[in-house]
C-alpha positions as a printed Julia matrix, in Angstrom:
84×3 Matrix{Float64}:
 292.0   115.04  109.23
 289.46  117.07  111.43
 286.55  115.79  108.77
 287.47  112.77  108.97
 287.31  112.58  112.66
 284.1   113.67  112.45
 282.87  111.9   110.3
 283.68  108.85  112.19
 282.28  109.88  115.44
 279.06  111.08  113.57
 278.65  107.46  112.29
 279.83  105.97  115.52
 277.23  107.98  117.21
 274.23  107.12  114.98
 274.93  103.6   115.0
 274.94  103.95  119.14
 271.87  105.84  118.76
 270.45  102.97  116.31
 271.09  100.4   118.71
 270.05  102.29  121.34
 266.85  103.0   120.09
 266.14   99.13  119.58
 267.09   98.58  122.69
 264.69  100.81  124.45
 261.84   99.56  121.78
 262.42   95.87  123.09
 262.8    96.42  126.94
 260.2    99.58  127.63
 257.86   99.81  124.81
 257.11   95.7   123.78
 258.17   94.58  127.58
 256.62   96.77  129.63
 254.18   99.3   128.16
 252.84   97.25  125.2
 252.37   93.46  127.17
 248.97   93.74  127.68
 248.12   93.77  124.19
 251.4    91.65  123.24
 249.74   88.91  125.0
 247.12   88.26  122.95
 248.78   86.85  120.61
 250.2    83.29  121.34
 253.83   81.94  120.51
 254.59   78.68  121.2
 251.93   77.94  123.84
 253.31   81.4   125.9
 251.99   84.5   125.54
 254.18   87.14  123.3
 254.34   90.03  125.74
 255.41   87.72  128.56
 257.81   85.97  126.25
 259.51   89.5   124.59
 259.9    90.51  128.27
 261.4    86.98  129.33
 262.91   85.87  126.26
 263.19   87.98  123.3
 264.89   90.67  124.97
 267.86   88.73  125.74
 267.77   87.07  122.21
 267.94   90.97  121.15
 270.47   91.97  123.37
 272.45   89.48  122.64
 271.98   90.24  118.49
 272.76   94.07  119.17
 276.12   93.14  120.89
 277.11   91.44  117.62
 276.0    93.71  115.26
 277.19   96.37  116.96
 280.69   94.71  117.14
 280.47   93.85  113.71
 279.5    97.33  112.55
 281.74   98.96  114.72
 284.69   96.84  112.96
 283.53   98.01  109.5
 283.41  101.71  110.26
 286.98  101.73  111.71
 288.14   99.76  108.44
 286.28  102.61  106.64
 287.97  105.74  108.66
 291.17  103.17  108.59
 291.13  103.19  112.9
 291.16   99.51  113.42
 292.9    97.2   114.97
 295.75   94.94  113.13
């Protein structure tokens, strides 16, 4: 029982630490200390480093709520802690 435990908050803690690490890629790295040469390149008439720190880190955000909902749900099926 104490492995299993474990076990699940060893996955439940690398997938935070997956989504966590995305999350600071998106918001510091691309959006703030990468936007000068982001915005070079060109997407859809805007520049990409404006546009990740606008737009694509919401779009992102948004994805790692999901997938981290939907992830979440599958590990608890797996270490049989869900929900009914």
């Amino acid at each position: 029982m104490k492995d299993d435990m474990s076990a699940y908050w060893s996955a439940n803690v690398r997938l935070l630490t997956v989504c966590l690490v995305i999350w600071f890629l998106v918001s510091f790295v691309f959006g703030i200390f990468l936007v000068e040469p982001l915005n070079a390149i060109k997407l859809g008439g805007y520049k990409l480093g404006f546009w990740l720190a606008q737009q694509g880190s919401i779009y992102t955000f948004v994805i790692l709520i999901f997938f981290y909902a939907w992830r979440m749900g599958q590990i608890d099926r797996k270490f049989d802690v869900h929900e009914q």
